[in-house]
Backbone as numpy.savetxt, mean C-alpha at the origin, in Angstrom:
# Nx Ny Nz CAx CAy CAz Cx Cy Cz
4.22 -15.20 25.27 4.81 -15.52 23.95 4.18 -14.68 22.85
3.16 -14.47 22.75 2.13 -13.79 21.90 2.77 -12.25 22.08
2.99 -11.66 23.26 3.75 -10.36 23.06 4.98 -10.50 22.88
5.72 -11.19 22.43 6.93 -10.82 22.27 7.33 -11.32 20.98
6.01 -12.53 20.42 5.75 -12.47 18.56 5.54 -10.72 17.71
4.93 -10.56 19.20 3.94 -9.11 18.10 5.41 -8.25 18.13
5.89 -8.28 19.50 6.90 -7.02 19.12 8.47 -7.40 18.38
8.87 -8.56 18.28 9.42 -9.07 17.49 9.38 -8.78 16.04
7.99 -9.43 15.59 7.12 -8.69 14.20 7.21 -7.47 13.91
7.20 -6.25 15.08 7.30 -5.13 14.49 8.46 -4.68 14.31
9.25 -5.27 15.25 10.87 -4.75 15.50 11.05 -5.22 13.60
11.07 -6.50 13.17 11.06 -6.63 11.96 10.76 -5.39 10.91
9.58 -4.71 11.15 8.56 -4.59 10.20 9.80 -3.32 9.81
10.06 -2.76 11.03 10.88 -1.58 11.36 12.14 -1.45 10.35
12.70 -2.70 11.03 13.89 -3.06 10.06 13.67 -2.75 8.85
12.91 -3.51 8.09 12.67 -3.63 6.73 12.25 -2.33 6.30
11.66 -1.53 6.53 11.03 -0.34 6.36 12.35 0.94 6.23
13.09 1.00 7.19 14.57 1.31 7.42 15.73 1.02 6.17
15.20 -0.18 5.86 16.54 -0.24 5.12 15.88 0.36 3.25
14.86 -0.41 3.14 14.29 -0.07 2.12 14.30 1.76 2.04
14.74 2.42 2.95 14.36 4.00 2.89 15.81 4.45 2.58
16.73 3.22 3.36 18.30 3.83 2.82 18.74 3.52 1.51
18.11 1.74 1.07 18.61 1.76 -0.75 17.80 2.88 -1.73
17.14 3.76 -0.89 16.30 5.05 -2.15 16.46 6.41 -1.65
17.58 6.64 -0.99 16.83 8.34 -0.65 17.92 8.68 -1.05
18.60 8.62 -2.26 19.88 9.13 -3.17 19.25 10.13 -4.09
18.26 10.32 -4.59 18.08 10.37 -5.61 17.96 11.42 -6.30
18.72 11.62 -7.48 18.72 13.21 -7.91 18.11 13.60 -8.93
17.21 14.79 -9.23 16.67 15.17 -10.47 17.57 16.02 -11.30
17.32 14.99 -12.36 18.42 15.80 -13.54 17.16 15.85 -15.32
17.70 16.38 -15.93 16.56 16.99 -17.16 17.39 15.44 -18.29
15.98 15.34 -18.63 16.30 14.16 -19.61 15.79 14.49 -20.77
15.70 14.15 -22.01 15.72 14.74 -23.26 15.17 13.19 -24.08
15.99 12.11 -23.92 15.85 10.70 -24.85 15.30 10.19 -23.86
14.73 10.19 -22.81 14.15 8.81 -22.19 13.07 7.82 -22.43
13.32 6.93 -21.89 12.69 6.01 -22.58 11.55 5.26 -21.85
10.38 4.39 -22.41 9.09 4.32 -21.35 9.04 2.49 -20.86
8.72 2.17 -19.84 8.56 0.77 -19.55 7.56 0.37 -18.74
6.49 -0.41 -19.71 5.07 -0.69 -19.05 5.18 -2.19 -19.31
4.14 -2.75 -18.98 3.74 -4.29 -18.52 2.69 -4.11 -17.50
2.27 -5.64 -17.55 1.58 -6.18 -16.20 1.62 -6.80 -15.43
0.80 -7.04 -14.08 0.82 -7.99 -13.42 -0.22 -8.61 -13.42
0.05 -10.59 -13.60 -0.88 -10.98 -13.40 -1.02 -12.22 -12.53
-2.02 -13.02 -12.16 -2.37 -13.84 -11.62 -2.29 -15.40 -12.37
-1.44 -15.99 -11.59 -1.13 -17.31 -12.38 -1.59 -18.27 -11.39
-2.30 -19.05 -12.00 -2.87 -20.57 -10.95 -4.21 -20.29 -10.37
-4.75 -21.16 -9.55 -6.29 -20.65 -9.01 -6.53 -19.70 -8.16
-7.61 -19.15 -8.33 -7.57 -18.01 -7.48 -8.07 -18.00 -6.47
-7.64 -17.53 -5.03 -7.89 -17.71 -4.09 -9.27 -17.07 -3.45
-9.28 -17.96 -2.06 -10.90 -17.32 -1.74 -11.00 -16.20 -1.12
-11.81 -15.20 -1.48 -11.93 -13.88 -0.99 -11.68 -13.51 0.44
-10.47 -13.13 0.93 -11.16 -12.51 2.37 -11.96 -11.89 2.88
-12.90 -12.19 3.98 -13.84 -11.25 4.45 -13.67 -11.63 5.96
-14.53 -10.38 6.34 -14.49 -10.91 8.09 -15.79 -9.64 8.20
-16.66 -10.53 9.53 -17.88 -9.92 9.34 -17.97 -8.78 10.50
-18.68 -7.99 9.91 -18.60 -6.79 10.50 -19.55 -6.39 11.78
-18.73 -6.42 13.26 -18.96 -6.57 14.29 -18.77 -5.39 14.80
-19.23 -3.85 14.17 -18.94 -3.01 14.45 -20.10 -1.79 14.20
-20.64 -1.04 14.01 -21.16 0.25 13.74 -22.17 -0.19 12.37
-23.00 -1.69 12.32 -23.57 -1.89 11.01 -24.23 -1.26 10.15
-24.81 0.02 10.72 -26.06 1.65 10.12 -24.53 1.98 9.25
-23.42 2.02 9.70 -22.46 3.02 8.57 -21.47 2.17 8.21
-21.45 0.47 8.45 -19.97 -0.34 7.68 -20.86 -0.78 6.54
-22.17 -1.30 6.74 -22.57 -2.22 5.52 -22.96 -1.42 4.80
-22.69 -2.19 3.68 -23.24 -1.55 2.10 -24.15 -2.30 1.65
-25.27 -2.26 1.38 -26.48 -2.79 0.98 -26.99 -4.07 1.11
-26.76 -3.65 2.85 -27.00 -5.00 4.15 -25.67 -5.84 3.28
-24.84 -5.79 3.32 -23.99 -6.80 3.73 -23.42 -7.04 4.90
-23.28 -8.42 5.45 -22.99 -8.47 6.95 -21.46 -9.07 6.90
-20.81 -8.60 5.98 -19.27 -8.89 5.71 -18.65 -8.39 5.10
-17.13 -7.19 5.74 -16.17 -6.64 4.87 -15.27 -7.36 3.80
-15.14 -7.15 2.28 -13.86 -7.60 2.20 -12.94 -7.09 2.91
-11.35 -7.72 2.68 -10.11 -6.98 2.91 -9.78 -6.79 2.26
-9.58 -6.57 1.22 -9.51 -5.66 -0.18 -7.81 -6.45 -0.45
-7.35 -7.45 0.49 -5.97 -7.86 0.17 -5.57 -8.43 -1.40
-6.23 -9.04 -1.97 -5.80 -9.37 -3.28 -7.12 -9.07 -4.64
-7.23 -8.46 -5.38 -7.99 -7.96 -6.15 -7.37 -8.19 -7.45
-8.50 -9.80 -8.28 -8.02 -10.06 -9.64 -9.14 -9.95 -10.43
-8.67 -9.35 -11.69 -9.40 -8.72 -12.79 -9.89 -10.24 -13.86
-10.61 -9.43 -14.83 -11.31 -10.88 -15.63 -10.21 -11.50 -16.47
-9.03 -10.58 -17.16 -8.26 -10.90 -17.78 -7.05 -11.55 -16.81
-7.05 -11.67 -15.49 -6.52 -12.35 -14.44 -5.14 -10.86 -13.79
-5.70 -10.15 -14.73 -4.77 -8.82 -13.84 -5.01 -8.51 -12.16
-3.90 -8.09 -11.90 -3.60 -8.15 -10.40 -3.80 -6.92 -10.00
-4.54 -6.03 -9.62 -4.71 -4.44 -8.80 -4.05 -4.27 -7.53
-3.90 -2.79 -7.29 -3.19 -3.04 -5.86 -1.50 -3.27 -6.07
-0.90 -3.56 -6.81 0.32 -4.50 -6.69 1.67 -2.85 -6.87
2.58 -2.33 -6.29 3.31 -1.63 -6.30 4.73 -2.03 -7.19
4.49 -1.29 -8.04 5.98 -1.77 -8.97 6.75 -0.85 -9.11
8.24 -0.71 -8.70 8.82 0.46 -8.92 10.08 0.22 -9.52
11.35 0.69 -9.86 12.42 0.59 -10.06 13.56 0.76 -8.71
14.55 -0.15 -8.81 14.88 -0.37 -7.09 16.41 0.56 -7.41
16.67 0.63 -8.30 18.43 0.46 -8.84 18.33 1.99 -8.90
17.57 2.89 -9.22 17.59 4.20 -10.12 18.04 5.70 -8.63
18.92 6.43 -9.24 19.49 7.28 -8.26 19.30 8.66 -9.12
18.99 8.93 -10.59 19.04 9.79 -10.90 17.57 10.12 -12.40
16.81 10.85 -12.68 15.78 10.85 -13.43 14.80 12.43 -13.30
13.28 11.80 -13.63 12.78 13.36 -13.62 12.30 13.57 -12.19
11.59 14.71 -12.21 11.19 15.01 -11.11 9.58 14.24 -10.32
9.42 14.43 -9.27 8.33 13.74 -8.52 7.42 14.29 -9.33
6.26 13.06 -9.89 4.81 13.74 -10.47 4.06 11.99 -10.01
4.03 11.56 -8.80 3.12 10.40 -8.42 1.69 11.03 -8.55
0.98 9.99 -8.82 -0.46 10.49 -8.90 -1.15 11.42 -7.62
-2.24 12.44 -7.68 -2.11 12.97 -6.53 -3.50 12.08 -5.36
-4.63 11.47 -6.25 -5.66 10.50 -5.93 -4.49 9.86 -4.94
-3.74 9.62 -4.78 -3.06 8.44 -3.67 -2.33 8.89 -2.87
-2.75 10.07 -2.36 -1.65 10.87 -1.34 -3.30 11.23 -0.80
-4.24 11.26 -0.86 -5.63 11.35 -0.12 -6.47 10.08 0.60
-6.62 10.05 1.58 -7.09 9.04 1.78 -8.56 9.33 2.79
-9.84 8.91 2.09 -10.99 8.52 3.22 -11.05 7.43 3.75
-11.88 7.28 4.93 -12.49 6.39 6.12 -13.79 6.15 5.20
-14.55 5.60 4.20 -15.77 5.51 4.15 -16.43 4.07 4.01
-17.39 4.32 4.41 -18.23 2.84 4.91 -17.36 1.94 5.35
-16.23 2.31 6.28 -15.26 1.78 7.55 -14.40 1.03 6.40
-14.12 1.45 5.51 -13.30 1.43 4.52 -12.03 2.23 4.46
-10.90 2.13 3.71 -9.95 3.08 3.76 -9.83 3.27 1.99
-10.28 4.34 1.28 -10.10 4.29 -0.06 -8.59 5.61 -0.50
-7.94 5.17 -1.04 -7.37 4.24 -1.84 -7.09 3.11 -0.77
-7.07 1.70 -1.14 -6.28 0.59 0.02 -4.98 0.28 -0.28
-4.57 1.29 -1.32 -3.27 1.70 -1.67 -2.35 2.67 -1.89
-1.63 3.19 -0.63 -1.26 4.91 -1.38 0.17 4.88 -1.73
0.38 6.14 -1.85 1.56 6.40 -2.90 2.22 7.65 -2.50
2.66 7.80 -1.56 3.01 9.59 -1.12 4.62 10.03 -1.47
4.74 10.71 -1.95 6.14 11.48 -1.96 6.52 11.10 -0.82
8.27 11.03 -0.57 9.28 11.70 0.55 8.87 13.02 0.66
7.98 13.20 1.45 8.63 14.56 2.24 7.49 15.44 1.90
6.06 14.54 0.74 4.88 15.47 0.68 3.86 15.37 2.06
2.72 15.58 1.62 1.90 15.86 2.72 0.74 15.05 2.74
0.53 13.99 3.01 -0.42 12.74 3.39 -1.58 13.52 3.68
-2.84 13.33 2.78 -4.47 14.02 3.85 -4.99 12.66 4.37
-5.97 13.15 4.92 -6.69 11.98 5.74 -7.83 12.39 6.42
-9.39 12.01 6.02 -10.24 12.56 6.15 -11.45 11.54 6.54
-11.93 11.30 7.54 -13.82 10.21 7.36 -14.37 11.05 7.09
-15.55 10.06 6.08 -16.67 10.31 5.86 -17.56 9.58 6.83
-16.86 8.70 7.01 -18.42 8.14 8.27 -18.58 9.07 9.72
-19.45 8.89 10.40 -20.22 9.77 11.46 -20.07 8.53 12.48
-18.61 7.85 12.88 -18.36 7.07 13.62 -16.87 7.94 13.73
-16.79 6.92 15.65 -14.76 7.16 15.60 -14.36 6.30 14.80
-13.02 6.88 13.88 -12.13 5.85 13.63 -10.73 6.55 13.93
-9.52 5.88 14.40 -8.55 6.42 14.66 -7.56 5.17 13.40
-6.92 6.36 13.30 -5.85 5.57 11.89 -4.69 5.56 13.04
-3.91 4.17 12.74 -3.08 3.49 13.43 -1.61 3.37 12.32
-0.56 3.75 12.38 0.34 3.88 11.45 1.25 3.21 12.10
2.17 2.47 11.51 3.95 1.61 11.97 4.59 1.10 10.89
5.65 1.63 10.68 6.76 1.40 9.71 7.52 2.60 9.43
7.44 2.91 8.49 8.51 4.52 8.36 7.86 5.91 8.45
6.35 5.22 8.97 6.03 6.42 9.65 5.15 5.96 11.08
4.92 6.72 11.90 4.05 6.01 13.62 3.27 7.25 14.07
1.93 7.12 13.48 0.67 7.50 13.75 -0.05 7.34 14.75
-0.89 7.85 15.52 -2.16 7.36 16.16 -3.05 8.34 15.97
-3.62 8.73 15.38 -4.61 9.89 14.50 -6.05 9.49 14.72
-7.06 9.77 15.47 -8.36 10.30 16.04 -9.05 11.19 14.78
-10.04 10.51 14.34 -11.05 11.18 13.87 -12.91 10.81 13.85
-12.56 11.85 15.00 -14.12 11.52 15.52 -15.47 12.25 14.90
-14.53 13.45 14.18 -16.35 13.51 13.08 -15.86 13.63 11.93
-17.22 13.57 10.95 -16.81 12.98 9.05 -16.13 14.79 9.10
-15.46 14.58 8.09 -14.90 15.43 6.58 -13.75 16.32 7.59
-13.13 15.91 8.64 -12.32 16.85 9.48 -10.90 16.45 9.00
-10.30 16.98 7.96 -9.26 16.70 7.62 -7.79 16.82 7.84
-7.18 15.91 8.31 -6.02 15.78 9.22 -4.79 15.51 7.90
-3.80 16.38 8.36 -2.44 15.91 7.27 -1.03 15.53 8.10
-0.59 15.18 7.29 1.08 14.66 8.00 2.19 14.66 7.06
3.29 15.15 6.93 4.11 14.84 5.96 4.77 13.89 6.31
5.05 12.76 5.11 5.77 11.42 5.32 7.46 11.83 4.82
8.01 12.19 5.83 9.42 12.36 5.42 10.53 11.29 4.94
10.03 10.11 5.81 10.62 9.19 5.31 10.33 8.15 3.96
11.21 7.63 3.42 10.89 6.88 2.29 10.95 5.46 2.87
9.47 4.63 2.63 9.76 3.34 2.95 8.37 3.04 2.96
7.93 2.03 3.74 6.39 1.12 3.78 5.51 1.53 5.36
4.37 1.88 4.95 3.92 2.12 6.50 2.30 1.26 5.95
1.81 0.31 7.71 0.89 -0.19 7.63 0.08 0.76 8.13
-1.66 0.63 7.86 -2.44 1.51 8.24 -3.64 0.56 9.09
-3.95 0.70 10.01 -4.83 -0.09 10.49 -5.87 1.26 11.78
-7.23 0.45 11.85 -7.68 1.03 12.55 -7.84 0.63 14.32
-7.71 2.34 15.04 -7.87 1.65 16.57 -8.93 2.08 16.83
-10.03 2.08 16.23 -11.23 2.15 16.91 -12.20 1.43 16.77
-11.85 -0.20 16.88 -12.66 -1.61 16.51 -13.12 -1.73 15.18
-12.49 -1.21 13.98 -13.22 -1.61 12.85 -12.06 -2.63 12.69
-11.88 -3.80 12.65 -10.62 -4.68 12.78 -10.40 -4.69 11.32
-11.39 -4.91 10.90 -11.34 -5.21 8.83 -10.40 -4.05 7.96
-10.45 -3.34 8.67 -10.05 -1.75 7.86 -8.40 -2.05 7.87
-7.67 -2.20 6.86 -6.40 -2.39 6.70 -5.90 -1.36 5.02
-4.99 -1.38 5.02 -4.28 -0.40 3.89 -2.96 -0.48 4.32
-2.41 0.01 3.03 -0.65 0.03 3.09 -0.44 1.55 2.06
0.24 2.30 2.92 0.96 3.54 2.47 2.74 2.68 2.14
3.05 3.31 0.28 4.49 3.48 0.28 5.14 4.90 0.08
5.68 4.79 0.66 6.61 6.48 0.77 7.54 6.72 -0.40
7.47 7.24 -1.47 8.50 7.32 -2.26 9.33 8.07 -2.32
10.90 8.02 -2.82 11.87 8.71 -2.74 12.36 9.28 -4.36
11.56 8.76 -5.03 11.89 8.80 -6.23 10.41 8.47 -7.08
10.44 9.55 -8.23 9.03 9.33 -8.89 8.58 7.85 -10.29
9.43 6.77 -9.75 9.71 5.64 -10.62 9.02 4.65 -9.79
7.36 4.99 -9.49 6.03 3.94 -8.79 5.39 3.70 -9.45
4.70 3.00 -9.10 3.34 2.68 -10.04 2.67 1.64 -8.88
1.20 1.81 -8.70 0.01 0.95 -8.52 -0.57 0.96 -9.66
-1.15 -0.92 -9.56 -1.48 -1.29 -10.82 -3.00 -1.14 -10.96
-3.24 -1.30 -11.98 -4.70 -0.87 -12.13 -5.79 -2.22 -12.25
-7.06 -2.05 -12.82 -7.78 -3.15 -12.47 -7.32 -4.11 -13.12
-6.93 -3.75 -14.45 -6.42 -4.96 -15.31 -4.84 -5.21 -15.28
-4.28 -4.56 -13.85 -2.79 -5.09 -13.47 -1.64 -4.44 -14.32
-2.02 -3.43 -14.83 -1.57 -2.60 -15.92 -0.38 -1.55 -15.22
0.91 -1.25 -15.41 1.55 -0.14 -15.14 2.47 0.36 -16.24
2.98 1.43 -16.02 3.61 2.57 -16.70 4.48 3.41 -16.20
6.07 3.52 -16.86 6.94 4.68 -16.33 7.12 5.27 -17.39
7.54 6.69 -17.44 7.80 7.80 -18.75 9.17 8.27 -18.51
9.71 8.77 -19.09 10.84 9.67 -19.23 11.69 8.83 -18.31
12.06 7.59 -18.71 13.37 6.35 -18.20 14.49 6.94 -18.62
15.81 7.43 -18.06 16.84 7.51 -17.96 17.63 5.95 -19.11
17.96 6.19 -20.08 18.92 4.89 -20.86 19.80 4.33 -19.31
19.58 3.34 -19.39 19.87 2.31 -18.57 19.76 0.84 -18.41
20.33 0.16 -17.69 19.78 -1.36 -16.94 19.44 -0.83 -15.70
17.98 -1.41 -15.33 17.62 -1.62 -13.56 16.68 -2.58 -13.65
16.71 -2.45 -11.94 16.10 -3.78 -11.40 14.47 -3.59 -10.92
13.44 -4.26 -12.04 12.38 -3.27 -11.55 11.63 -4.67 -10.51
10.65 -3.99 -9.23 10.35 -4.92 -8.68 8.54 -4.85 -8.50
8.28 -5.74 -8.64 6.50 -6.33 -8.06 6.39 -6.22 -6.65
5.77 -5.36 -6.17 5.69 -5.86 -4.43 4.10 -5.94 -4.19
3.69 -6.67 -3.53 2.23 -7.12 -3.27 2.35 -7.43 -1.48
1.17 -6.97 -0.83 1.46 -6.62 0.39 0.85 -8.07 1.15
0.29 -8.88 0.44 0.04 -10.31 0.69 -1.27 -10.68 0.83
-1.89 -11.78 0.83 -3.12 -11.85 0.91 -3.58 -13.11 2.09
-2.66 -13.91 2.29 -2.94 -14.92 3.30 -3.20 -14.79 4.41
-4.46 -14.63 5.27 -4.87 -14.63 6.55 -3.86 -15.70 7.79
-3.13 -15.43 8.48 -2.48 -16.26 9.09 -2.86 -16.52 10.88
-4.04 -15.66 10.90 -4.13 -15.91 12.30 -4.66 -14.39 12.86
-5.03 -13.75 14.10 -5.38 -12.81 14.96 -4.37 -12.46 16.01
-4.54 -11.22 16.65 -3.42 -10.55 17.07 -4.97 -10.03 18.26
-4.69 -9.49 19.88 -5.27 -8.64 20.07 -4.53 -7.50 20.26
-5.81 -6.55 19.92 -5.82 -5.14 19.54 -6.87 -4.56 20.78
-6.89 -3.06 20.94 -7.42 -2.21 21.94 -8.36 -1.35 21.09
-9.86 -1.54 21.79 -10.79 -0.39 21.02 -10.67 0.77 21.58
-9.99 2.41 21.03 -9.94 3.13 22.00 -11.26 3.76 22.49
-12.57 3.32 21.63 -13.55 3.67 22.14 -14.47 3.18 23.39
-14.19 1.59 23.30 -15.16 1.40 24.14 -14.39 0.78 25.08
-13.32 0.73 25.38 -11.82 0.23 26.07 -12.02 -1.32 26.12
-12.17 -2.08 24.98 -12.46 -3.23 25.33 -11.70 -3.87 24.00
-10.70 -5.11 23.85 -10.08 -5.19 23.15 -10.79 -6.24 22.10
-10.14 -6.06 21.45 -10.40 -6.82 20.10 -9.76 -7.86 19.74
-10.19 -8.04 18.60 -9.38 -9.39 18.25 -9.23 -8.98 16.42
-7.72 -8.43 15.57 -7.57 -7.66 14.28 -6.95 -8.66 13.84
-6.88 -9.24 12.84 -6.31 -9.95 11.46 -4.98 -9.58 11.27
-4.27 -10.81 11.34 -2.60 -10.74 10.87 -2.65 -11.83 9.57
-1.59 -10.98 8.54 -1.47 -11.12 7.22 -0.41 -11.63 7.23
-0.08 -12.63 5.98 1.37 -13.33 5.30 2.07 -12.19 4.77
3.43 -11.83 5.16 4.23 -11.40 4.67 4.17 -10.57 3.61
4.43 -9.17 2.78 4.47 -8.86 1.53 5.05 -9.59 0.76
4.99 -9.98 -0.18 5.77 -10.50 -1.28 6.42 -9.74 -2.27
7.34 -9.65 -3.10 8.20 -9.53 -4.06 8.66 -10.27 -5.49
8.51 -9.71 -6.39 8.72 -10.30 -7.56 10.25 -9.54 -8.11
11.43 -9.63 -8.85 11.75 -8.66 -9.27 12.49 -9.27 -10.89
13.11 -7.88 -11.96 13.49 -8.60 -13.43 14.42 -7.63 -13.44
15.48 -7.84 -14.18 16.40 -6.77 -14.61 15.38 -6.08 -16.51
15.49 -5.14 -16.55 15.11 -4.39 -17.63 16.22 -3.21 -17.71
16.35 -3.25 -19.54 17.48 -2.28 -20.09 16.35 -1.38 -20.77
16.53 -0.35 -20.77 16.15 0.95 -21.17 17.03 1.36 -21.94
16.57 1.62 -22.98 17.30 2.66 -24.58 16.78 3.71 -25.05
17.05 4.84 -25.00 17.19 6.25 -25.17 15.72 6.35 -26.24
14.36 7.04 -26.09 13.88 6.70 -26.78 12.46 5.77 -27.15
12.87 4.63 -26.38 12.27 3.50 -27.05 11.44 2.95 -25.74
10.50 1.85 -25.97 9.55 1.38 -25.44 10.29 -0.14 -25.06
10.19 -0.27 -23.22 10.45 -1.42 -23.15 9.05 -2.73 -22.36
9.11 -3.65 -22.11 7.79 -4.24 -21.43 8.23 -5.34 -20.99
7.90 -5.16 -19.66 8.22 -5.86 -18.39 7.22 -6.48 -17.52
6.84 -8.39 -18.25 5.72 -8.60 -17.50 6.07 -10.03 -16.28
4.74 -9.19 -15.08 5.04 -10.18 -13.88 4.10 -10.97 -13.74
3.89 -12.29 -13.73 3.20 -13.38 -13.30 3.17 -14.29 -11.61
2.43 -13.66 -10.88 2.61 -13.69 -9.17 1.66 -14.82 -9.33
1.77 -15.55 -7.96 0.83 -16.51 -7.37 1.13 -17.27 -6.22
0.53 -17.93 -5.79 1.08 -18.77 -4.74 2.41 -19.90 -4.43
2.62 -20.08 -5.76 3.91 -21.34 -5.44 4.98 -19.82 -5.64
């Protein structure tokens, strides 16, 4: 039963990843002149939940950071002003605007202190994903969704690339027993993203005059249980962390030639 949850789950994950790549890969660059800008935040409404961690049963000389004997999962990250980090907000509706300029910090990604930094990326359709450890351990990056990885990197700073052609959501997990190590790559088809910042903060420029539908996506934070997994190092399997569902927020916002609009999201558990 347990294998045919997991492959069920992915057959899902697939789906969703699939379709989300067909409502965005329209999209055309055209020169805009009046456009207009739409920022807001995201924040955290109700109590805040208890930190995930899970303790680190792996390589302790290069996971812990100043003897700690427990990773976070970096799954939900709230600021003092109750801003939400991490959280992907884009415009879902938009087929035509400027050209790709996503940040380039989020198309790079290290392995350090069995960490994955950014634990959020952001890659073009069709740019070129890096991927590099710094630790002096194996870690192999594990990819499924609109893109399927199994990527080996067995010494620090050896830098491996991939272009993500497709537009959609890919999970990142590790196969070489660091179970804690999780991240989410989104593939964009269109340069209308944003990850939010510490204080849950985002920003689009040069908006096309319009109505669209802009959306909150947060990749979830609820621990729901364990899955086993395969160490390809020491051939002995594991036991990796399965997460609640991504979530979704979304608002209609009108854009006017020009002008400043603000679009704020309030996420939480109910």
């Amino acid at each position: 039963m347990r294998k045919m949850n997991t492959v069920v789950s992915g057959l899902f994950f697939s789906l969703a990843a699939v379709t989300l790549a067909a409502a965005q890969s329209d999209y055309q660059v055209i020169s805009i002149t009046d456009g207009g800008t739409i920022s807001g935040t995201v924040k955290w409404s109700g109590p805040v939940p208890r930190e995930l961690e899970l303790p680190i049963t792996k390589d302790p000389a290069i996971c812990e950071i100043d003897g700690q004997k427990t990773a976070s999962l970096d799954r939900l990250i709230i600021g003092p002003d109750n801003g939400v980090a991490n959280t992907v907000v884009y415009l879902k509706n938009i087929h035509a605007g400027k050209a790709m300029e996503l940040p380039e910090q989020r198309r790079h990604l290290d392995q350090k202190h069995c960490r994955y930094i950014p634990h959020i990326l952001l890659v073009p359709q069709n740019a070129m994903l890096s991927m590099q450890s710094s630790d002096a351990t194996l870690h192999t990056i594990h990819m499924d969704g609109a893109a399927s990885y199994n990527l080996p990197f067995p010494f620090p700073n050896q830098v491996v690339t991939r272009s993500m052609s497709t537009p959609g959501l890919v999970n990142l997990r590790c196969n070489g027993g660091h179970v804690w190590m999780n991240a989410e790559m989104m593939v964009a088809a269109h340069p209308y993203y944003a990850v939010t910042d510490e204080s849950g903060r985002f920003e689009f420029t040069n908006v096309p005059a319009g109505t669209y539908e802009i959306v909150a996506w947060h990749e979830g934070w609820i621990l729901i249980g364990k899955e086993q997994a395969y160490d390809v190092l020491t051939e002995h399997a594991v036991q990796r962390p399965v997460f609640s569902d991504p979530k979704t927020w979304q608002k209609s916002v009108t854009v006017n030639a020009n002008s400043a609009s603000t679009v704020n999201f309030a996420i939480g558990n109910k």
